[in-house]
Every structure is written in structure tokens, then in C-alpha cells.
C-alpha positions in Angstrom: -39.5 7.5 -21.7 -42.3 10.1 -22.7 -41.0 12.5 -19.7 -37.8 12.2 -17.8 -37.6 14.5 -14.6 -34.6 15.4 -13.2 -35.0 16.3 -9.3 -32.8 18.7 -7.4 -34.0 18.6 -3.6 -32.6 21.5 -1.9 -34.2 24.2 -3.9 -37.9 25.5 -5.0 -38.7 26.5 -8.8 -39.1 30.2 -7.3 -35.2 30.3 -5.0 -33.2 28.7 -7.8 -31.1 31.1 -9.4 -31.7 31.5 -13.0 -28.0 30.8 -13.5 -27.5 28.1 -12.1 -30.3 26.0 -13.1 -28.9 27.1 -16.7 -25.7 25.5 -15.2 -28.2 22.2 -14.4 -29.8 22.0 -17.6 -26.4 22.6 -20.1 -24.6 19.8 -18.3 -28.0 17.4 -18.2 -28.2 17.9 -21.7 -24.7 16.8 -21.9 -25.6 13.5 -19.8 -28.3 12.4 -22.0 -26.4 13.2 -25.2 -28.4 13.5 -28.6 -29.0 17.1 -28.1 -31.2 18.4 -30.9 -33.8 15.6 -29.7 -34.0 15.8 -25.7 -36.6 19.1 -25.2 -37.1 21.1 -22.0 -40.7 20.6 -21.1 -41.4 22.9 -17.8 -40.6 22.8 -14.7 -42.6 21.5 -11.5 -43.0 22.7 -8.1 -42.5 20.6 -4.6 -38.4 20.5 -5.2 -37.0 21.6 -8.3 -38.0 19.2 -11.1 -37.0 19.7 -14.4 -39.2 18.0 -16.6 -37.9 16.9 -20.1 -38.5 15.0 -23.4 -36.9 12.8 -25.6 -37.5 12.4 -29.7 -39.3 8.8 -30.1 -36.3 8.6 -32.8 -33.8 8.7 -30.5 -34.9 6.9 -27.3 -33.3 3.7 -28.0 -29.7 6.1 -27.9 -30.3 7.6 -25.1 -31.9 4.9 -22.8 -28.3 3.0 -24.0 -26.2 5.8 -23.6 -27.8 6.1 -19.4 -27.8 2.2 -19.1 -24.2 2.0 -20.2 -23.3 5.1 -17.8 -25.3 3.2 -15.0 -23.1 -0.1 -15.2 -19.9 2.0 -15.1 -19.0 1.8 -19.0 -20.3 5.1 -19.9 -18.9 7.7 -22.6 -16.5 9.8 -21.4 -18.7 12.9 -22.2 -21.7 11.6 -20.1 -19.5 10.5 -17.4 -18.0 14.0 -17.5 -21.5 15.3 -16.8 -22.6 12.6 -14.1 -19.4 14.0 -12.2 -20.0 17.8 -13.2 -23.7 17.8 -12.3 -23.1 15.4 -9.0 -20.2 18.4 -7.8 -22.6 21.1 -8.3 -25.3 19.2 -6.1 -22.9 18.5 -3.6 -21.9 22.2 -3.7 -25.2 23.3 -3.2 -25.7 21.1 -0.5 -28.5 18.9 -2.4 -29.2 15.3 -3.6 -30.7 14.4 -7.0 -32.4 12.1 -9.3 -33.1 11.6 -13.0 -36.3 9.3 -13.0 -38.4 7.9 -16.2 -42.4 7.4 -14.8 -41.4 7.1 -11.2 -38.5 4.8 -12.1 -34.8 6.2 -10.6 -32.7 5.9 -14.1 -29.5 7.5 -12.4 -28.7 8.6 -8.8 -26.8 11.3 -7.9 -25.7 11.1 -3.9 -24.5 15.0 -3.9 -24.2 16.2 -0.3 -24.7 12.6 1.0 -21.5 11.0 -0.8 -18.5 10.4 1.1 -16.2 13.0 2.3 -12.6 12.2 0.7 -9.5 12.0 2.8 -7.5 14.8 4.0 -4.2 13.5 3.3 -2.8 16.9 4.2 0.5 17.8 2.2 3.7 16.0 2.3 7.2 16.0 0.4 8.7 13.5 -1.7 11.8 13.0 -3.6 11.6 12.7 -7.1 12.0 14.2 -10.7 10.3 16.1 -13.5 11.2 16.5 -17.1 10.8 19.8 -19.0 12.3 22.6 -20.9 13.7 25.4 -19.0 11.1 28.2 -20.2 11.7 30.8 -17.3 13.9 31.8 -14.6 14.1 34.9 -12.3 13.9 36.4 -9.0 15.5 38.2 -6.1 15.7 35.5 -3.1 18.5 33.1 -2.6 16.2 30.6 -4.0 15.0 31.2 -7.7 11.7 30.3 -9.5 12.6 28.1 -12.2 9.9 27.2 -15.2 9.7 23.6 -16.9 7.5 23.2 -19.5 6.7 19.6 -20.2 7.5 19.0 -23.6 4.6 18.5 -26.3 1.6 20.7 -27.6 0.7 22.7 -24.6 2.9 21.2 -22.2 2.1 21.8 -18.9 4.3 24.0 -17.0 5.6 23.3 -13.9 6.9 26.2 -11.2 9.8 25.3 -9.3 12.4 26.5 -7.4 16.4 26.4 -6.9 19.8 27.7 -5.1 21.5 30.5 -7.0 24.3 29.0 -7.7 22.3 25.8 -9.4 20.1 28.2 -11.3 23.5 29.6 -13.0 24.3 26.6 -14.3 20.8 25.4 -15.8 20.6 29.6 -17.0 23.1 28.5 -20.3 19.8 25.6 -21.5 17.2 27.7 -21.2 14.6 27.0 -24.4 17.3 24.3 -25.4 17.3 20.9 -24.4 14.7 19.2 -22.3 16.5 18.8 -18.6 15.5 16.1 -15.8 15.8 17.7 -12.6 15.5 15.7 -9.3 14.8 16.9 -5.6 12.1 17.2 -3.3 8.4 18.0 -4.3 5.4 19.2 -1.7 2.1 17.5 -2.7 -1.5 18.1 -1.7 -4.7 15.8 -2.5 -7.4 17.8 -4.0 -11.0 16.6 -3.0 -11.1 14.9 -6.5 -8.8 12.6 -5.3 -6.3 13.7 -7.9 -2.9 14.5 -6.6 -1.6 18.6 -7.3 2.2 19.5 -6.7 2.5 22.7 -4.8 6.2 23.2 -5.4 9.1 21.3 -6.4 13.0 22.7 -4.9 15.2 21.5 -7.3 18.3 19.9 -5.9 20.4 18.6 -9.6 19.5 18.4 -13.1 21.1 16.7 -16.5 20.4 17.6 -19.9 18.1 14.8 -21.7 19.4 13.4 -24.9 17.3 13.9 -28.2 19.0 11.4 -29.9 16.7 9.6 -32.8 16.4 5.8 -30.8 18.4 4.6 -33.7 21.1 6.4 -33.1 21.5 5.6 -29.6 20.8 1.8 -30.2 23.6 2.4 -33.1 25.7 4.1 -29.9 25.0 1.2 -27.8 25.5 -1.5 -29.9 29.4 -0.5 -30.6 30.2 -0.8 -26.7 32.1 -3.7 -26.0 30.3 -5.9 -24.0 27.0 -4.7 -23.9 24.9 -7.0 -24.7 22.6 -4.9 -27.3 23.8 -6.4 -30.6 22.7 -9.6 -29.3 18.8 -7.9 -28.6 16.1 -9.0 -31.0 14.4 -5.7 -31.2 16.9 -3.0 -29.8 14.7 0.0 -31.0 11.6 -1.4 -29.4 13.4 -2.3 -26.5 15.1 1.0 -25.8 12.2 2.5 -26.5 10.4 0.8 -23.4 13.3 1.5 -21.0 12.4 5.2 -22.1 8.5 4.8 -21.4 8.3 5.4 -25.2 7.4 1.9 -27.0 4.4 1.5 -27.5 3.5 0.3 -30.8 7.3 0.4 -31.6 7.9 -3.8 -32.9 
């Protein structure tokens, strides 16, 4: 691993833009990893290939660190960067390669990949959870704001009647609410699913009860069964989505 070269095929040292094959050489640093010891060499003509070095020291780390990403247990970091550097290929229409003496280390299929699905957008009843953050508007039908809750929740836009929007206006920064109705989704070419709006059709206010109160509440209800549960916090803590590592 005296020289790696990393090949870009649709582009010529002297048409690359200076920007973006910064772009290609910050996110192949981040594939290889080990930064202060993998060293920009030059780069050669014929396609664009951007020859690099690697610190004797540290060869054994990053030969590991591409095997490992070649077997489909890579870090999270370099798989990051396999997926960052294959989008901008396929953006700009070309293949590549990172090779070691002739050797292909890693593909990256680029333009040549296949073409995801176009699902095409669609509705589908079901709910979110959030805090009401923001409401307002003119139209019969307001934009509502839920803000999942948590350290930079996301926030989701939706949208309700008048008449509903009165009644969640009074739990606005309070309580977390669960509203239900109908939501428009649209696949992204990642594959990952975005919601393009959500109409909001009911809602209830969430209890933030501590679990051992509730289990306290439950377990005094005639015939419920919960004083004869084993575990009851870890128990209503799953039926909440909650209980993990809760024994």
C-alpha cells in the first residue's frame, strides 16, 4: 500500500473543478480514516486519479478499516463516506475506483447503480407524537407545529380544521399530544421515506406520569390483572416502546 489511487472517470485533471475535487479528497480522507497519516501525493492524467499515501505506521489500520467496509461491517464514519463519495459520482455522472498497485480495494458503481423506485406519494392513516410548539394561519385549515420531544426534536408541520385547532390552542408548550389522521408520504431516492404533510383529524393529551405511578394507578383497578405481573414497571414500559434496559 505504497500508493493508493483513487479514479474518477468522467473528468480530466485540467475540467475538474477545483471545488469539487476538494469535495472528493475531504470525504476520501474520511473513508480511509487515520487522517494525519494518509498524504495527497499528485494527481495523474488519462481520468482523474488522485494518487495518495499512507504512513507505513498505520497501514495495518487502514487496510482493516477498507477490508471491514468491503465485507459490509464497516465504521459508520467510513460507510458514511463510501455513500457520500458514491452520490457525488453518480451526480456527476461518473464511476470510480480506489485501487492499491492495480488491485480494485473498493468499487464505487456511481452512474451505473441502480435507479431506485418511484413509489410516487401516497396517504396513510396514522399518528405522531409531539409538543404543540406553533399554530397560525388564515385558511380554514391551520398549520399546526409538533415538536418531537427530546434534545432537538424534530419538528413536524401539520395541518388542521379551525375548530380542532381551538381546542389543541389551550396545550400549546404543555403536554406532549398524540394526534391521528391522514399523512402524505414520498420516497426520497435514498430510499428513506419523508412526510410531506400530515391533516390532523383528533388528538389526546399524553400522560407524563413517572411509570410507577401509573403501574401504582393500575394495580388498584379491580380486576386488572397488574398486581399479579412479575415486573409491572418493565412491563409497562414495553407497552410504551420505553423498556429497554428497564428489569
Amino acid at each position: 500500500m505504497d500508493e493508493l489511487r483513487f479514479k474518477i472517470d468522467a473528468f480530466q485533471p485540467d475540467t475538474i473543478p477545483m471545488a469539487r475535487l476538494a469535495e472528493y479528497m475531504a470525504e476520501l480522507a474520511a473513508l480511509l480514516g487515520n487522517k494525519d497519516s494518509v498524504h495527497f501525493v499528485r494527481l495523474d492524467a488519462g481520468s482523474v486519479e488522485m494518487v495518495h499515501r499512507v504512513d507505513p505506521v498505520d497501514r495495518p489500520k487502514v487496510e482493516a478499516r477498507l477490508v471491514a467496509l468491503r465485507a459490509g461491517d464497516g465504521a459508520a464514519d467510513a460507510v458514511r463516506a463510501f455513500r457520500c463519495l458514491d452520490d457525488m459520482l453518480a451526480n456527476d455522472n461518473a464511476v470510480g475506483t480506489l485501487t492499491d498497485a492495480g488491485a480494485v480495494l473498493i468499487d464505487f458503481p456511481g452512474r451505473t447503480r441502480p435507479k431506485p423506485v418511484d413509489y410516487g406519494a401516497f396517504n396513510e392513516q396514522g399518528s405522531l407524537d409531539g409538543v404543540l410548539v406553533k399554530i397560525g394561519g388564515l385558511a380554514d385549515v391551520v398549520p399546526v407545529h409538533l415538536q418531537e420531544v427530546g434534545e432537538a426534536g424534530q419538528v413536524h408541520i401539520c395541518q388542521a380544521r379551525r375548530d380542532l385547532v381551538r381546542e389543541m390552542a389551550p396545550h400549546i408548550f404543555g403536554l406532549p399530544l398524540r394526534v391521528q389522521g391522514i399523512g402524505r408520504w414520498r420516497r426520497e431516492p435514498s430510499g428513506a421515506w419523508r412526510m410531506v404533510n400530515f391533516t390532523i383529524a383528533a388528538f389526546e393529551v399524553l400522560d407524563d406520569a413517572p411509570l410507577a405511578d401509573v403501574v401504582k394507578r393500575l394495580r388498584n383497578v379491580p380486576g386488572s390483572g397488574w398486581r399479579a405481573v412479575e415486573h409491572p414497571l418493565a412491563t409497562l414500559a414495553d407497552l410504551r416502546g420505553k423498556g429497554e434496559g428497564l428489569h
